[in-house]
C-alpha positions in Angstrom: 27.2 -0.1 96.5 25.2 -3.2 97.8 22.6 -1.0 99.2 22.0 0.4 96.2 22.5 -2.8 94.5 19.5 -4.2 97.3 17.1 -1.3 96.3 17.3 -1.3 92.6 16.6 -5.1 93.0 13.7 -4.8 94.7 12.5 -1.6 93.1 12.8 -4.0 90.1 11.0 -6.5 91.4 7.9 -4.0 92.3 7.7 -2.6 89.1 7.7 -6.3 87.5 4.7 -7.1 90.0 2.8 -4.1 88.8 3.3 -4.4 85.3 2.2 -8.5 85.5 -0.8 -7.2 87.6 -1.6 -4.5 84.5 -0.8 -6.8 81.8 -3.3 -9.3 83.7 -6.0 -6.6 84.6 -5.8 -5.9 80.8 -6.2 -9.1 79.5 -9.4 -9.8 81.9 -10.9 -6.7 80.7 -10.6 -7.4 76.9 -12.4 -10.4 77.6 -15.1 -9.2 79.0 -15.3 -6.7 76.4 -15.4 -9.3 73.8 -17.5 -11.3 75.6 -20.3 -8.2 75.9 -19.9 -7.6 72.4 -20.7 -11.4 71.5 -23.7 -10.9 74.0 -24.8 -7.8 72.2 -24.5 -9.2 68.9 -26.8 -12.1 69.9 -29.8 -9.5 71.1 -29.5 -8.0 67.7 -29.4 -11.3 66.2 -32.7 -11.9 67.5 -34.2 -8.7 67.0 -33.6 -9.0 63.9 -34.7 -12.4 63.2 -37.8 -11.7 65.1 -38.9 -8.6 62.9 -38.6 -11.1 60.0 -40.6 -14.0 61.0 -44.1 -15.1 62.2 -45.7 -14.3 65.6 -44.8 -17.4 66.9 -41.1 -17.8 65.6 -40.6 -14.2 66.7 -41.8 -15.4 70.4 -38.8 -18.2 70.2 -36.4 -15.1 69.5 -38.1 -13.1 72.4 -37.5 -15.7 74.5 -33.8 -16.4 73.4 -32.5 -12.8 74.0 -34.6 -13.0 77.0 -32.9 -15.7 79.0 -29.6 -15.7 76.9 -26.8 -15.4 80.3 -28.6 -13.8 82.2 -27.1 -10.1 84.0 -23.8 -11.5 86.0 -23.2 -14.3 84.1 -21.2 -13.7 81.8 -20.0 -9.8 83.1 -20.1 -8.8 87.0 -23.3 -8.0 88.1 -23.7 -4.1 88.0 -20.6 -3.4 86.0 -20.8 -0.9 83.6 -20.4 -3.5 80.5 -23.5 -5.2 82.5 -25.4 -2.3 82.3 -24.8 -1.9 78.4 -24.9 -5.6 77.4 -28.7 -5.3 80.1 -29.8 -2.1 77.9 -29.0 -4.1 74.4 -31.0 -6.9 75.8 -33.9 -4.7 76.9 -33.8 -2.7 73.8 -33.9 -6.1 71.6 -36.9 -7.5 74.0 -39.1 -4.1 73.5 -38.9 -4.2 70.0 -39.4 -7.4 69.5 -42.7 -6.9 71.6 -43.4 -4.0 69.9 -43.4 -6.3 66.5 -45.1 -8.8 68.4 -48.3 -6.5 69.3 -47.8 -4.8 66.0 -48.8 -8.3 64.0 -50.8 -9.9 67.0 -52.9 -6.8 67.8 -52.8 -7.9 70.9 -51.1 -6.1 74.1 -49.8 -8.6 76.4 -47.7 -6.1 78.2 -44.1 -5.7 78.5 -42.9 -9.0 80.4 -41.5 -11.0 77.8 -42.4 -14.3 79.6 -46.3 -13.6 79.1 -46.1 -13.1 75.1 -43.8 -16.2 74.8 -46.1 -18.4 76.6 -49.0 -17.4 74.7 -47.5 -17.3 71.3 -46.1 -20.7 72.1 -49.2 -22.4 73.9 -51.4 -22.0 70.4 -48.9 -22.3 67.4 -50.4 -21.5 63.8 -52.3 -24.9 62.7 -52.4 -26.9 66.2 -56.2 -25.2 67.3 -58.3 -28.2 68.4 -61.9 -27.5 68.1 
């Protein structure tokens, strides 16, 4: 009767270490979901912003979503919720380029840092002649 008494114990005591470990695994996972849903939110924030706002506004936006925490920040680096929260922020940066060329007519190619500098080096009403 002890023996078995020993055994359930510990087979008790296994299956409480598991479910602490689950019930901690769990938690860390639904907040890094949150936190790549807050993340995600933000690119779209910008995006959004941007396609409603001048050249050089739209630049601050691009530069925002750009450097907000960046990859393995905020998730670990090359997780799958990295990967999706690094496509939103992609996504957001390409279109907001895409506006950017669209009321620029320039092309400044696709690194974000080269249209921020330039939209921000010559702001509307600051030209010195």
């Amino acid at each position: 009767m002890k023996k078995v008494t020993i055994i359930l114990s510990v087979v008790a005591f296994l299956l409480l270490a598991v479910s602490v470990l689950l019930a901690f695994n769990y938690g860390s996972l639904k907040l890094r979901v949150a936190l790549a849903h807050g993340q995600i939110d933000v690119f779209e924030s910008m995006r959004s912003k941007a396609m409603n706002s001048t050249p050089a506004e739209a630049a601050g936006y691009l530069e925002y979503a750009a450097s907000y925490y960046p990859s393995g920040t905020k998730q670990v680096p090359g997780s799958r919720l990295d990967v999706i929260v690094e496509t939103a922020r992609s996504n957001a940066v390409r279109e907001i380029i895409g506006y950017l060329r669209q009321k620029t007519g320039k092309d400044l190619g696709d690194e974000p840092q080269k249209w921020i500098e330039a939209l921000k080096a010559d702001p509307p009403g600051t030209k010195t002649q």
